[in-house]
N, C-alpha and C positions, 0 to 999 in steps of 0.2 A: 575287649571288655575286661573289664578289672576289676576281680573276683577278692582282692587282697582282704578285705572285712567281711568275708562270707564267714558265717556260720554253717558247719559242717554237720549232718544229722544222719544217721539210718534209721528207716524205718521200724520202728517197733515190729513186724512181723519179719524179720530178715533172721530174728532169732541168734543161736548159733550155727550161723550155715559155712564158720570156714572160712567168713571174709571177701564172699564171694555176691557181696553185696552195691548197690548204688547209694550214694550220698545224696541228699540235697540241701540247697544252703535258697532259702526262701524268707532270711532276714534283710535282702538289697532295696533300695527301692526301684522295681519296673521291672526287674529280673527274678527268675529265679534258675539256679544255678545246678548241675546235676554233672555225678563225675564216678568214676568207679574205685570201690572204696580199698582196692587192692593197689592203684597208681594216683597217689594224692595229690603226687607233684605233676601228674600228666594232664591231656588236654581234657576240658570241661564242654560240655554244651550249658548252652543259654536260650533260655527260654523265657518269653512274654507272658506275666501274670494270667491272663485270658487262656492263652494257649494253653498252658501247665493244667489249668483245672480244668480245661476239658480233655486231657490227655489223661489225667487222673479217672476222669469219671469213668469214661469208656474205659477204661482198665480192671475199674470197679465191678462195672457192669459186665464181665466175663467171666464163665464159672473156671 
């Protein structure tokens, strides 16, 4: 998968935590893209638009 025009983004609630945060780059089309924001160069998962938002929600939905 070839991530080379990914936009890279942290989450606005990631704050200052130290960098010990995930990236996601959700500008590809059919992908979106998640990596840890400490190893930029290292490997990424990829994930299916569908998939991502329901991974989001239920994330959401947890106190």
């Amino acid at each position: 998968m070839d991530l080379i025009d990914a936009t890279w983004r942290k989450s606005t609630r990631s704050g200052s935590s130290g960098g010990d945060c995930v990236e996601v780059a959700d500008n590809l089309p059919g992908i979106v893209g998640v990596r840890d924001s400490k190893d930029p160069e290292g490997p990424a998962l990829v994930f299916g638009p569908v998939a991502w938002r329901a991974f989001v929600t239920e994330v959401a939905r947890k106190p």
